[in-house]
C-alpha positions in Angstrom: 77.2 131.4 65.8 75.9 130.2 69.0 76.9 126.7 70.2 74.6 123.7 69.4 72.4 122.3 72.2 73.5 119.2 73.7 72.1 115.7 72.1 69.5 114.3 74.0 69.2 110.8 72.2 66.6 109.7 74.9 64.3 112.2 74.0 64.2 111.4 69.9 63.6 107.8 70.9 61.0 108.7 73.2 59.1 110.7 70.8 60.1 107.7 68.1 58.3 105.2 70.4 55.2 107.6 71.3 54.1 108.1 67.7 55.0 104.4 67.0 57.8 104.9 64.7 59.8 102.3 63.5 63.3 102.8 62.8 67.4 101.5 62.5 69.9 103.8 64.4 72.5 103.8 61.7 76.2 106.0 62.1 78.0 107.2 64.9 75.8 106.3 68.0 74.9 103.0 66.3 78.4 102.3 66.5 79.2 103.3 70.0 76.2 101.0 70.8 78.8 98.1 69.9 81.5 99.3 72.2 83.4 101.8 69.5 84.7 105.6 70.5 82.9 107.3 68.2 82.6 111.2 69.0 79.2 112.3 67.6 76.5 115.2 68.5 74.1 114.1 66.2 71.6 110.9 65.9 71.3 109.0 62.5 67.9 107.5 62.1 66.2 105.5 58.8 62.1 105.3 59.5 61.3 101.5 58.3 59.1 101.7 55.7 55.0 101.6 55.8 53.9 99.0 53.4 50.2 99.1 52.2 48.2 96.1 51.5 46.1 95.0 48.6 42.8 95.9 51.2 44.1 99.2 52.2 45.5 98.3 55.9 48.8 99.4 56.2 51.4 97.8 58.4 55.0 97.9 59.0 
């Protein structure tokens, strides 16, 4: 099995922030984001959730 290609973090969030996706950063990166060791090659996202009004709109 071939080795797994590095994590480029910058690049989800870019493509997050493009499409206007909200979201929480949860797990191991969230954690080294407060100052914790935290070995991880993976990103742990939760999309916010889209709420639709009583007229049909939809916002976040």
């Amino acid at each position: 099995m071939a080795d797994p290609l590095p994590l480029d973090a910058g690049r989800i969030f870019a493509e997050l922030h493009e499409h206007q996706v909200d979201y929480v950063v949860v797990g191991g990166l969230a954690v080294q984001v407060h100052g914790h060791v935290r070995m991880t090659n993976d990103v742990d996202l939760t999309p916010l959730p889209i709420q639709q009004t009583s007229t049909g709109s939809r916002r976040r």
